[in-house]
C-alpha distance (Angstrom), angle and dihedral (degrees) to the residues before:
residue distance angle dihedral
X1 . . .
X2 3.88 . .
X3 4.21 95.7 .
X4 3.95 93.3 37.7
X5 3.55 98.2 176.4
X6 4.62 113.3 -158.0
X7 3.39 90.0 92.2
X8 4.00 98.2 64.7
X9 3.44 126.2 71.8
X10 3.92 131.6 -163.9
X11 4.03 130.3 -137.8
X12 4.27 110.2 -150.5
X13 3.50 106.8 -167.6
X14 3.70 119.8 -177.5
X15 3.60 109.8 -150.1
X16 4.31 130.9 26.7
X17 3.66 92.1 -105.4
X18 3.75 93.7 54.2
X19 3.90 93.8 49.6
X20 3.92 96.7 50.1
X21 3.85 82.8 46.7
X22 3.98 94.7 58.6
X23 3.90 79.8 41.8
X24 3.64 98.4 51.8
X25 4.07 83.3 45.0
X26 3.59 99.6 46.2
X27 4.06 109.0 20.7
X28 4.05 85.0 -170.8
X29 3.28 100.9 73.9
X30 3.66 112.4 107.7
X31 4.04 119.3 -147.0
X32 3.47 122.7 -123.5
X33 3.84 129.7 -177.7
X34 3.85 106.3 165.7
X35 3.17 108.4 -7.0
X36 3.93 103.4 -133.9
X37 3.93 97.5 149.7
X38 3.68 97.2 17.3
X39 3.74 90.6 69.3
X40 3.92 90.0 43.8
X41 4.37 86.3 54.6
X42 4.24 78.0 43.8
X43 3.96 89.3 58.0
X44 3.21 101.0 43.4
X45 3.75 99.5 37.9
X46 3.59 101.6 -120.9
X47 3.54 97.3 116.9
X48 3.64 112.0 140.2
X49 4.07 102.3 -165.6
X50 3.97 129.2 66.9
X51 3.81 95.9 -173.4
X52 4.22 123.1 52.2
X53 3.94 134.9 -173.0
X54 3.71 104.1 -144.6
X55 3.68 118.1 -150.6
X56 3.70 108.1 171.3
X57 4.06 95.7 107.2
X58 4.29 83.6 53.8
X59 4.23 94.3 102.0
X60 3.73 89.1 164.9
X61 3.91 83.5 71.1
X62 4.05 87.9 52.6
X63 3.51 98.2 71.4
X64 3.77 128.7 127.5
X65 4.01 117.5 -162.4
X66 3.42 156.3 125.6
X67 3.62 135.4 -107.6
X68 3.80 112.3 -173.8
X69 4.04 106.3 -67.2
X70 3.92 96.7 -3.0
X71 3.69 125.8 79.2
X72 3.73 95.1 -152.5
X73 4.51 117.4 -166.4
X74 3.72 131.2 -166.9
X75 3.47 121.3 -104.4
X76 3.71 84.7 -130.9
X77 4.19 93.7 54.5
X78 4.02 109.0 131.0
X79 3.85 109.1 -134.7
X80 4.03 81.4 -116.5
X81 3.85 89.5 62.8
X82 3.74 87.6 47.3
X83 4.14 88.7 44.5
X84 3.77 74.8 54.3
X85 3.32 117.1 46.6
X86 3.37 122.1 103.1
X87 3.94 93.5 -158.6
X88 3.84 87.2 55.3
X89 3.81 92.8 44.4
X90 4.25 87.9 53.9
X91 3.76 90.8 37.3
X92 3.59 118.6 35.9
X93 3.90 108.3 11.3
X94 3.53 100.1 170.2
X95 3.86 90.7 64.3
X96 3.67 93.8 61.0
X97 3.57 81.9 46.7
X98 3.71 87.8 50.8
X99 3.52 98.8 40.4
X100 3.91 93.2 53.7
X101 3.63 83.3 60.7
X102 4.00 100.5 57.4
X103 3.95 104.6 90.4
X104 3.65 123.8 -52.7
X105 3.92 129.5 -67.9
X106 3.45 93.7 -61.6
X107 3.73 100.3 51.1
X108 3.76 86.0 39.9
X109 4.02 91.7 50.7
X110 4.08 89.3 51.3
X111 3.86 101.8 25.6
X112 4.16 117.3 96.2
X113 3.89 129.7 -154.7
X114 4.37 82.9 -134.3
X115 4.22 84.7 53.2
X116 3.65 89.0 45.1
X117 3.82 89.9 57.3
X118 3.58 99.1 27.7
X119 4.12 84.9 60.6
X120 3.56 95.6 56.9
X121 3.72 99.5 -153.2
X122 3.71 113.3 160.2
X123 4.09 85.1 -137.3
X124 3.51 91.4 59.8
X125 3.93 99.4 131.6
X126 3.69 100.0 -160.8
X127 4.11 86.9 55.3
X128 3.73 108.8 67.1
X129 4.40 79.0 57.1
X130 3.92 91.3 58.3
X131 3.61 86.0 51.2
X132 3.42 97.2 52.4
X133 3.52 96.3 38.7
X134 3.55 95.6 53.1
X135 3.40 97.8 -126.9
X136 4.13 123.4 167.5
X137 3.77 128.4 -135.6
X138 4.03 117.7 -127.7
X139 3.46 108.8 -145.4
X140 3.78 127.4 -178.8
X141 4.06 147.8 169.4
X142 3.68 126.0 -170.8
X143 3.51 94.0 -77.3
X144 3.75 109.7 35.2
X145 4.01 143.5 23.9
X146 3.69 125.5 -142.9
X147 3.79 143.8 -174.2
X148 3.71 122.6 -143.8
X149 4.41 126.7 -179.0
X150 3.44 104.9 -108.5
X151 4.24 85.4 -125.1
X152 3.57 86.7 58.1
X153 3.60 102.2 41.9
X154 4.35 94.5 85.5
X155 3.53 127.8 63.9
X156 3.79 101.8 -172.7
X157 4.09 138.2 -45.5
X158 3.56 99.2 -1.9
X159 4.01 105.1 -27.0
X160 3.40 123.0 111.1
X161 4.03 133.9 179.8
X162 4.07 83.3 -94.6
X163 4.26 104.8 129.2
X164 3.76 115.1 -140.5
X165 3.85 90.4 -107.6
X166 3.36 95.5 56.2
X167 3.50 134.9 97.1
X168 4.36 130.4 -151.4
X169 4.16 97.5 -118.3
X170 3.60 99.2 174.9
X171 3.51 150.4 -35.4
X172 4.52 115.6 -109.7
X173 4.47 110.5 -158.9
X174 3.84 107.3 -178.3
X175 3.74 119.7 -145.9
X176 3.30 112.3 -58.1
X177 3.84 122.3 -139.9
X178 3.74 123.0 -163.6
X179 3.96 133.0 27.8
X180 3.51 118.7 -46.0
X181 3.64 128.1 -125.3
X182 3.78 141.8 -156.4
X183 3.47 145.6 156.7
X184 3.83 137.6 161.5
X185 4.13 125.7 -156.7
X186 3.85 117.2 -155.6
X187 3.59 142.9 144.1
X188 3.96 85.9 -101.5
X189 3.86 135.4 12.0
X190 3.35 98.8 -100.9
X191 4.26 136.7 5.0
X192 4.19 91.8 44.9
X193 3.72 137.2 105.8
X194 3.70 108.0 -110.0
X195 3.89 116.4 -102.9
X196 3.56 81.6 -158.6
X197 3.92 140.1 -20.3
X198 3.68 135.2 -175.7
X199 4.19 132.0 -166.5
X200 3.89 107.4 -171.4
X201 3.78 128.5 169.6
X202 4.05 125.0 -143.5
X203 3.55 97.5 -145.4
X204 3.92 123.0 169.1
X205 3.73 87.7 -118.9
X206 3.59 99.7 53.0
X207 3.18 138.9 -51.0
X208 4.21 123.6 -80.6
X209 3.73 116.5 -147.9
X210 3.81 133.5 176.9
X211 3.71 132.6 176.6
X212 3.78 133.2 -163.9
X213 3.88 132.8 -169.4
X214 4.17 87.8 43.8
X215 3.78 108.1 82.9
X216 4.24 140.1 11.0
X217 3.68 84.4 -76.3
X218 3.75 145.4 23.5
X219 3.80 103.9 -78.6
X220 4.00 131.2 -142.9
X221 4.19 107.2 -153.8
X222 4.20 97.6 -140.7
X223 4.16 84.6 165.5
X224 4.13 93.4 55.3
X225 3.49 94.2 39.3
X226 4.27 94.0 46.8
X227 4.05 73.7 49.0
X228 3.61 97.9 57.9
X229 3.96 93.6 34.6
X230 3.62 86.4 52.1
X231 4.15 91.1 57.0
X232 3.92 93.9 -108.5
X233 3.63 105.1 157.8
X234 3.57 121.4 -110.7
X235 3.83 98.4 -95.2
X236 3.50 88.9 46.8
X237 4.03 91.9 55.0
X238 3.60 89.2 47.9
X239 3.81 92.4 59.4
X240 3.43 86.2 47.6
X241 3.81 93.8 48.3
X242 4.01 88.7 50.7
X243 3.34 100.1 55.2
X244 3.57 96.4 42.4
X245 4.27 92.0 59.8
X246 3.81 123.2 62.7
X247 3.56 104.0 -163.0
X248 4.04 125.9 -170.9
X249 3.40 140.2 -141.3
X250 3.74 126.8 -113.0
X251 3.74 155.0 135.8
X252 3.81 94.4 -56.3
X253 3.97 108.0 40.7
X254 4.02 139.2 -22.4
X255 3.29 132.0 -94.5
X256 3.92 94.3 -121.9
X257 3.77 88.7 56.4
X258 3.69 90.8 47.2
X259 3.64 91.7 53.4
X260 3.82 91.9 46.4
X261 4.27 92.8 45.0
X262 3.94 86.8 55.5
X263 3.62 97.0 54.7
X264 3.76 86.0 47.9
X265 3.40 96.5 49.1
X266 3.71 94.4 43.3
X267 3.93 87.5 53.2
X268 3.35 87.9 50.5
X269 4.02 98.8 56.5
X270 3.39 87.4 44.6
X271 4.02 92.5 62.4
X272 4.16 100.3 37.1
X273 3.52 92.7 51.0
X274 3.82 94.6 46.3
């Protein structure tokens, strides 16, 4: 059996304070929530940790609200409660419209926005929004909380600024102003890792534009959108845009095509948020 599983052992605490306590004691635990990728590492024996801190019964970390100008989520919000929500729906549209895109119902019954983040993966569809959206990261440990930009929050291929004694709290969007954008590229509609995805915002300022599936991390495009802010015409953004990205190639698409779906895409924002 590749994920034989008597050598790992699980933490349950029952309340926040208790689980950044066995973190703070033991910084090698490794979180879990609903276990949508860990149990794909579990399959195919790749998984790294032996010991895990699981947080699905913490509800408190499920919530969905606002407080004054920032539409704050739980780390621990399924993409069904964001699918859901009727703040998120007012707020942050293009998330459900994200979030509707990660998996199917199961995945999207189990699967949390803090997991999605947590996991780093460049693919992760619900990231290239938080980029765009300018949303913050609330981090804490059991003595201290912390906020962190969403674009500063990874390093590289799934590591981020997070310390092993802390925990993902939430997720904070500010309003948004403008018409929101999102769109997803896979091999099928639904159940496939993006080939590429972008979230982008039209706002009267300039324009905010993310892309995932092209680099290490989920990317913002600060040279396209001074581009477009500037009054560059499309074509001329989308030069910008493609020399600005350095896709790859691998199993699931090339890095020609990626280049080629992101002008697309970018034309596309451009002229259904007119």
């Amino acid at each position: 059996m590749k994920g034989a599983i008597s050598p790992l052992s699980l933490v349950r605490p029952k309340t926040i304070h208790e689980a950044l306590d066995k973190l703070r004691d033991d910084p090698t635990l490794v979180p879990l929530a609903g276990c949508t990728d860990l149990y794909v590492s579990l399959n195919f024996g790749t998984l790294a940790g032996t010991k895990f801190l699981d947080l699905w019964p913490l509800t408190r970390l499920r919530k969905i609200e606002v407080d004054g100008d920032v539409l704050r989520i739980g780390a621990l919000a399924t993409f069904t409660n964001i699918i859901f929500s009727r703040r998120v729906r007012t707020w942050v549209p293009m998330l459900v419209d994200g979030a509707k895109q990660i998996g199917g119902p199961q995945i999207q019954n189990r699967g949390t926005i803090g997991g999605n983040i947590a996991n780093g993966s460049p693919a992760g569809d619900s990231l290239p929004v938080l980029a765009a959206a300018t949303a913050t990261v609330l981090l804490r440990n059991s003595t201290t909380e912390r906020r962190v930009m969403f674009t500063d929050f990874f390093t590289g291929y799934r590591t981020s600024v997070r310390r092993p004694d802390e925990l993902i709290l939430a997720i904070e969007i500010p309003k948004q102003n403008g018409r929101q954008w999102f769109r997803k590229v896979g091999t099928r509609a639904a159940q496939a890792i993006s080939k590429i995805v972008m979230a982008a915002v039209r706002d009267p300022k300039g324009p905010r534009i993310a892309l995932g599936s092209v680099a290490a991390t989920t990317v913002r495009l600060p040279k396209t959108e001074a581009a477009l802010t500037k009054g560059l015409s499309i074509e001329e953004a989308v030069k910008v845009l493609e020399s600005e990205i350095t896709p790859i190639d691998d199993v699931r698409s090339t890095a020609d095509y990626r280049l080629t779906v992101a002008g697309n895409l970018l034309r596309r924002f451009w002229v259904d948020t007119a």
